[in-house]
C-alpha positions, 0 to 999 in steps of 0.5 A: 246448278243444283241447289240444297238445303243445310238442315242442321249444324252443330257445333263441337270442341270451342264451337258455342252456339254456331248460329249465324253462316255466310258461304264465300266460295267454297267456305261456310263461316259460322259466327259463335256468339258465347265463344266470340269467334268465327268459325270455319267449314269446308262445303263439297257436294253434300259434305261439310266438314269443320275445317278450322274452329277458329278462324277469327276471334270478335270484339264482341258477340257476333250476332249475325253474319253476311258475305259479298264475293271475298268480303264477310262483315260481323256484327258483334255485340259487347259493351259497344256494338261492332261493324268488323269486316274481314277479307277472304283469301284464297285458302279461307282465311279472314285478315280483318280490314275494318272495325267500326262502332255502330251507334244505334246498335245494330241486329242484322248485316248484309254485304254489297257491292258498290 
């Protein structure tokens, strides 16, 4: 197994501030924080292509993102800060499956398996 190193990304059309990325498979989600969404790419070898710009919009900013096998959790950020997880399918698309509001506020996610 060969690994690599992502050396920059940027962001175009509605993609603000691309910052944060979690790769499920061969995906690679980027967390936009001024546009409030997620975006999508499609990794092959040592391509990557913008393949959706908008896969899923936040409550609030996000400001970091995380995966696990097929589950990707957001933190975003507004009046409230938001734990929203999304489930992965086979073509890349995100179904949310839970929002929560995180009390103490939050500046970090990390995705595991229980």
């Amino acid at each position: 197994m060969k690994s690599g190193q992502l050396t920059a990304l940027v962001g175009s059309g509605s993609q603000h501030a691309p910052c944060w990325l979690a790769l499920v498979g061969q995906y690679l989600y980027s967390s936009n924080s001024p546009s409030h969404s997620i975006s999508r790419y499609v990794v092959s070898g040592t391509h990557l292509v913008l393949d959706a710009e908008l896969v899923a919009i936040t409550a609030g900013a996000p400001t970091d993102i995380g995966a696990f096998g097929n589950v990707i959790g957001v933190v975003d950020g507004g009046s409230e800060t938001h734990l929203t997880q999304f489930a992965v399918d086979d073509e890349g698309n995100l179904q949310q499956i839970a929002v929560s509001v995180v009390n103490k506020g939050a500046n970090g996610v990390v995705v595991v398996e229980q």
